[in-house]
C-alpha positions in Angstrom: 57.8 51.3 -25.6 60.0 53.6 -27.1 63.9 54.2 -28.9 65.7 55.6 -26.7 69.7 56.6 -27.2 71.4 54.0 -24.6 73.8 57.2 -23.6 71.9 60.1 -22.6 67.9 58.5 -22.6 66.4 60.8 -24.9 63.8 59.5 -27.2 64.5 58.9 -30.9 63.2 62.0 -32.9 62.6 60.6 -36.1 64.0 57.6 -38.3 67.2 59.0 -37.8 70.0 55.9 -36.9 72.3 58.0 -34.3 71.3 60.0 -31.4 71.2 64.0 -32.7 72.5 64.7 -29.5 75.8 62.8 -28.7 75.8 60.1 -31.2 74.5 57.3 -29.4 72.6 53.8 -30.5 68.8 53.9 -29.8 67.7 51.2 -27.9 64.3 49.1 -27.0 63.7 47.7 -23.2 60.0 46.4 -22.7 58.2 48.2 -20.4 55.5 45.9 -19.1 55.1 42.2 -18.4 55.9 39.3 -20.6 53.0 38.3 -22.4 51.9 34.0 -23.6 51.7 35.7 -27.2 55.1 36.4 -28.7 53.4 39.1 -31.0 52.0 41.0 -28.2 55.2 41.8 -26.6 56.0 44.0 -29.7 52.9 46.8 -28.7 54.4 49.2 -31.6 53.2 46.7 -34.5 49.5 47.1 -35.3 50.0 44.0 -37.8 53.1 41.5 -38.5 54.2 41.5 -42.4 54.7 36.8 -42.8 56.4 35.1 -45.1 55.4 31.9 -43.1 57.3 31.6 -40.1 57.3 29.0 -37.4 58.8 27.8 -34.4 62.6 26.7 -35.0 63.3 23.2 -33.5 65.4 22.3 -31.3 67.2 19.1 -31.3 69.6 17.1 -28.8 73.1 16.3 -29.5 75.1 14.5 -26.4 75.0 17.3 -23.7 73.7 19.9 -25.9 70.9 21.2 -27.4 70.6 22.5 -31.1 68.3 25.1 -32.1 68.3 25.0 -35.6 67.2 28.4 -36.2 67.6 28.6 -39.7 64.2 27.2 -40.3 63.1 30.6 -41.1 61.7 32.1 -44.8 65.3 32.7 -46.0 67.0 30.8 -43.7 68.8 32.7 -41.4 67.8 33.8 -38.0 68.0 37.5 -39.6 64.5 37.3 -40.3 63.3 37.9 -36.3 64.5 40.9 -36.6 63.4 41.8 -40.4 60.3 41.0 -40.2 59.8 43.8 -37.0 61.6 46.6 -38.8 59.8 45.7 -42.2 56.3 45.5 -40.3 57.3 48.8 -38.2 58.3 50.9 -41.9 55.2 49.2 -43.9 52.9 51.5 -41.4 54.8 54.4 -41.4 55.9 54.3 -44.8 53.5 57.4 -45.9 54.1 59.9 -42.9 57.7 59.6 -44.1 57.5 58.9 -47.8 59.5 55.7 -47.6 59.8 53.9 -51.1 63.2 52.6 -50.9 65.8 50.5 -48.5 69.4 50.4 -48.3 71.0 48.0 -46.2 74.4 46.7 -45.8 75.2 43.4 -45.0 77.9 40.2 -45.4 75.1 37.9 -46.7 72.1 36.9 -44.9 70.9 40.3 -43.3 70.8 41.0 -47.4 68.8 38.4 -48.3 66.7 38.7 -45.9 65.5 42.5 -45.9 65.3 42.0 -49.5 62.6 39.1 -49.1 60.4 41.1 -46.4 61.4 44.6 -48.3 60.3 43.6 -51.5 57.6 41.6 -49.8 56.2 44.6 -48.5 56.4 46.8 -52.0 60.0 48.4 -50.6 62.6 48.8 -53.7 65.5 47.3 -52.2 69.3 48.0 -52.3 71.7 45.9 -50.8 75.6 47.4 -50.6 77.8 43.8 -50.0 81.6 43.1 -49.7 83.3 42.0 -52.7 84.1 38.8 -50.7 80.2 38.2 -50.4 79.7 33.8 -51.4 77.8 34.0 -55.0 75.1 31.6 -53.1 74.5 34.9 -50.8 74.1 37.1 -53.9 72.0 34.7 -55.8 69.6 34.7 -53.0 70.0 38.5 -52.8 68.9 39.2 -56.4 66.4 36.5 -56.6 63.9 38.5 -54.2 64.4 41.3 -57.3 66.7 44.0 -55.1 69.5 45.3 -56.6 73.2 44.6 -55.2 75.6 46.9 -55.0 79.5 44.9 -54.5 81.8 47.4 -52.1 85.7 46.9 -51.7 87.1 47.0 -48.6 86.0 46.8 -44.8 82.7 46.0 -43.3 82.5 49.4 -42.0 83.1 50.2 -45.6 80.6 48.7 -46.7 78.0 50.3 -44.2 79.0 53.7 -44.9 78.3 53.1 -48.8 74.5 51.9 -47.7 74.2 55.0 -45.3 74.9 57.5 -48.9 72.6 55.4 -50.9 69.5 57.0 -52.3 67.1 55.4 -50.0 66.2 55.1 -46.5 69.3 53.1 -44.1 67.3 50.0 -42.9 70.5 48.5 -40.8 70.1 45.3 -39.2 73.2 46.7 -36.9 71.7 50.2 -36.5 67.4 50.2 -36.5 66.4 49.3 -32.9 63.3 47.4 -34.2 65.6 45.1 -36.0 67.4 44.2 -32.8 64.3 44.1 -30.7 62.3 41.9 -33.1 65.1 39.2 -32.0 63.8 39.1 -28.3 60.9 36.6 -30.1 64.3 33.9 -30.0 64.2 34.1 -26.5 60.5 33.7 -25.7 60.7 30.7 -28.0 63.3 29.2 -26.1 61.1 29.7 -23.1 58.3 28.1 -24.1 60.7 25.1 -25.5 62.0 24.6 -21.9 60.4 26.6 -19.7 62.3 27.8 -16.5 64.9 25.0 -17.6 67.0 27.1 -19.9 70.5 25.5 -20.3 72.9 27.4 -18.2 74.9 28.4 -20.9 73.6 29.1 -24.2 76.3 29.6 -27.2 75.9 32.4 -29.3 77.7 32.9 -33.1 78.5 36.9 -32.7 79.6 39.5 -35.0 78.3 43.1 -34.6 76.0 41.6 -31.7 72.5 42.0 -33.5 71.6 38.6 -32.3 73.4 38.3 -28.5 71.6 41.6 -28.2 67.9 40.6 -28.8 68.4 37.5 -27.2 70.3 39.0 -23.8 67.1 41.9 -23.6 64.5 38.8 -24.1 66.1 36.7 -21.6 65.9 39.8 -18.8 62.1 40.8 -19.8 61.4 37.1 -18.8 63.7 37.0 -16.0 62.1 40.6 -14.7 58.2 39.4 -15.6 59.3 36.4 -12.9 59.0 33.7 -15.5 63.0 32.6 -15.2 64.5 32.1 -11.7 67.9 32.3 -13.2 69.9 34.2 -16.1 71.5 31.5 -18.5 75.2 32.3 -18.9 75.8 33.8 -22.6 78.6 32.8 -24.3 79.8 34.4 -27.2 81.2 32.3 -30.2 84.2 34.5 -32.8 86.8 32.9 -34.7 89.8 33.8 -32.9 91.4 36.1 -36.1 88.4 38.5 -35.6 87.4 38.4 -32.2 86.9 41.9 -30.9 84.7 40.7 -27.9 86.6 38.2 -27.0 89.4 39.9 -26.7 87.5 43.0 -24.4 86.0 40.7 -22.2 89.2 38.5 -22.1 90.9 41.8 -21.4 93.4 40.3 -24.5 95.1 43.8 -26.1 92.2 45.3 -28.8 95.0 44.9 -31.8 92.7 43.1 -34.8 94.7 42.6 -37.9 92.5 42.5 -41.2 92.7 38.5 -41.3 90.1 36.9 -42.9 87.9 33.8 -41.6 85.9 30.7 -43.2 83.3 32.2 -41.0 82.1 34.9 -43.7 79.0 36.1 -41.6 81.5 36.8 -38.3 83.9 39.6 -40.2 82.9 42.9 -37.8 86.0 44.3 -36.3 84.4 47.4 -34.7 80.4 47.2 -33.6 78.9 50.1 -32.9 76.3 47.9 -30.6 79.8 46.8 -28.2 79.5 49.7 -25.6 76.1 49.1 -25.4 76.5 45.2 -25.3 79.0 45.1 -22.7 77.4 47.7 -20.2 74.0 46.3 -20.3 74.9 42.5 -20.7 78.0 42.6 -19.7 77.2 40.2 -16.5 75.6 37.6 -18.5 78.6 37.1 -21.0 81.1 34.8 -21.4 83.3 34.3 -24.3 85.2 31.5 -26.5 87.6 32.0 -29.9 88.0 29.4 -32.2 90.4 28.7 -34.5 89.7 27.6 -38.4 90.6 24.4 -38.0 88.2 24.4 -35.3 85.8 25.4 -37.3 85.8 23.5 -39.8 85.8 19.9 -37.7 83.1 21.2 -35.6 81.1 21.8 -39.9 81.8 18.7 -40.5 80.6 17.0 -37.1 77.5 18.6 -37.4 76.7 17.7 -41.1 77.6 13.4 -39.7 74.8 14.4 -37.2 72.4 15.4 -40.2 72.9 18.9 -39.4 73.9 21.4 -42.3 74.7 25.2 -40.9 77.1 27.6 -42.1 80.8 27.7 -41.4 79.9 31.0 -38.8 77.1 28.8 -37.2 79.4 26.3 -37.2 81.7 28.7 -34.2 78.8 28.2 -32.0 79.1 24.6 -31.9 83.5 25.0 -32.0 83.3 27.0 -29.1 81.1 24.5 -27.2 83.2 21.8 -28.3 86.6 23.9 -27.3 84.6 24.6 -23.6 84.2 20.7 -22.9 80.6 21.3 -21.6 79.5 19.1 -19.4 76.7 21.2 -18.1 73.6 21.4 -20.5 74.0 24.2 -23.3 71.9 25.0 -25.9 73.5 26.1 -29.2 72.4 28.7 -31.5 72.8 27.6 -35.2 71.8 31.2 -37.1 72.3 30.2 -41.1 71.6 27.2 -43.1 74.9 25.6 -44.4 73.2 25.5 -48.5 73.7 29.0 -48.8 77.8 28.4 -49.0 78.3 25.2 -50.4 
């Protein structure tokens, strides 16, 4: 189980983040059977770097189900795919004299490669955007990485990580990242077994998460342990919604608006081609406004529930849909780190 560049299939040479030959994102599709031990269907990891992680629990709420997958070391969902790419560098760290990580990130990718990183004996820098919540930064420098705050776009801010001094660890870029997220969908397997909901609502900006979860789902579908696909539906506030508006067919024209939902802000991910081509049959998609947004917060927190304003569009867009079927509802960041 290999990187491989999603547009021409050749094999990842290096480290490097972009295909040498035509520019493409590497990608990871398991190549064998779904195996009972979530660790095992990562073969590439000899041993898994933990900072104590368990099974998220899901929860019911009317006609859906909550899983509350915050419950993590830093409490964000970010730390599936961190603590892959962290376990992946720690062991080759030597053959390619890795002491240092740059990353770029809104918030809780940030806080949560610095935990692993520095976990793992990594310096750490973080590049932010100047609009970062101080909660987000706090957590940030508490794990002892340095932050670096970046004016301007998210893109911006990712190009300022790529020209740091150390190596780019992108949450949006590294392919072990994004594959360490298939663990959310075995989880959910062995919560429910071949009784998935049949629609499963998914907070999206760049697509880090709807990605590792979409390629989980089909390795369990393809090792016969689901009968069906559930139908993903992706979750954007509606004045940044750039899959929404491609699989709506909606004209592509984003203004630079800004939204409650501080985690949801990327206008152009590098990961859509690759998203809609290889998921594109699985996806479904709902845009939310603020006001949305913030009744859907507050409904949650009367349930007991605390997520962030961007988890929050997960449970809007369910709410806007009128479910009647049962869904299942991805809350990715605990609601403390923005009060």
């Amino acid at each position: 189980m290999k990187p491989v560049c999603f547009n021409c299939g050749r094999e990842r040479e290096a480290l490097e983040f972009r295909c040498s030959h035509c520019g493409g994102i590497f990608h990871m599709t398991p190549d064998f059977p779904f195996k009972e031990s979530i660790e095992e269907n990562f073969p590439y990891i000899r041993k898994f770097l933990t900072l104590g992680e368990v099974q998220t629990p899901v929860i019911r709420a009317g006609t859906a189900y909550l899983k509350l997958d915050y419950f993590q070391p830093t409490f964000s969902y970010k730390d599936r795919g961190t603590r892959t790419l962290i376990s992946y560098l720690s062991q080759i760290r030597k053959e390619y004299g890795i002491k240092t990580l740059t990353e770029d990130s809104s918030g809780n990718a940030g806080a949560s490669i610095a935990a692993y990183g520095k976990a793992a004996g990594f310096g750490v820098e973080v590049y932010v955007p100047s609009t970062t919540s101080g909660h987000k930064l706090a957590q940030i420098k508490s794990y002892g990485a340095n932050i670096h705050r970046v004016q301007g776009s998210r893109e911006e801010v990712a190009l300022a990580a790529q020209n740091g001094s150390g190596f780019y660890s992108s949450h949006v870029y590294a392919p072990e990242f994004r594959d360490g997220i298939r663990s959310l969908a075995y989880e959910i397997y062995q919560q429910f077994g071949d009784n998935i909901p049949g629609r499963i609502y998914v907070p999206t900006s760049a697509g880090t998460l709807l990605t590792g979860l979409a390629e989980g789902l089909l390795h369990l579908k393809h090792s016969g342990r689901l009968n069906r696909l559930p139908r993903l539906v992706i979750a954007q506030p509606e004045v940044i919604a750039p899959f929404c508006r491609d699989l709506k067919g909606i004209s592509r024209e984003i203004g630079q608006q800004k939204s409650i939902a501080d985690a949801l802000v990327t206008v152009n991910s590098p990961l859509k081609e690759l998203i809609l081509k290889r998921f594109g049959e699985m996806l479904d998609c709902r845009a939310v406004s603020e006001t949305e947004i913030l009744d859907a917060h507050g409904e949650l927190a009367s349930k007991g529930v605390l997520a962030e304003l961007s988890s929050a569009v997960a449970y809007a867009a369910w709410k806007q849909a009128g479910e009647e079927v049962e869904s299942l509802i991805i809350l990715t960041g605990n609601g403390l780190k923005t009060l």
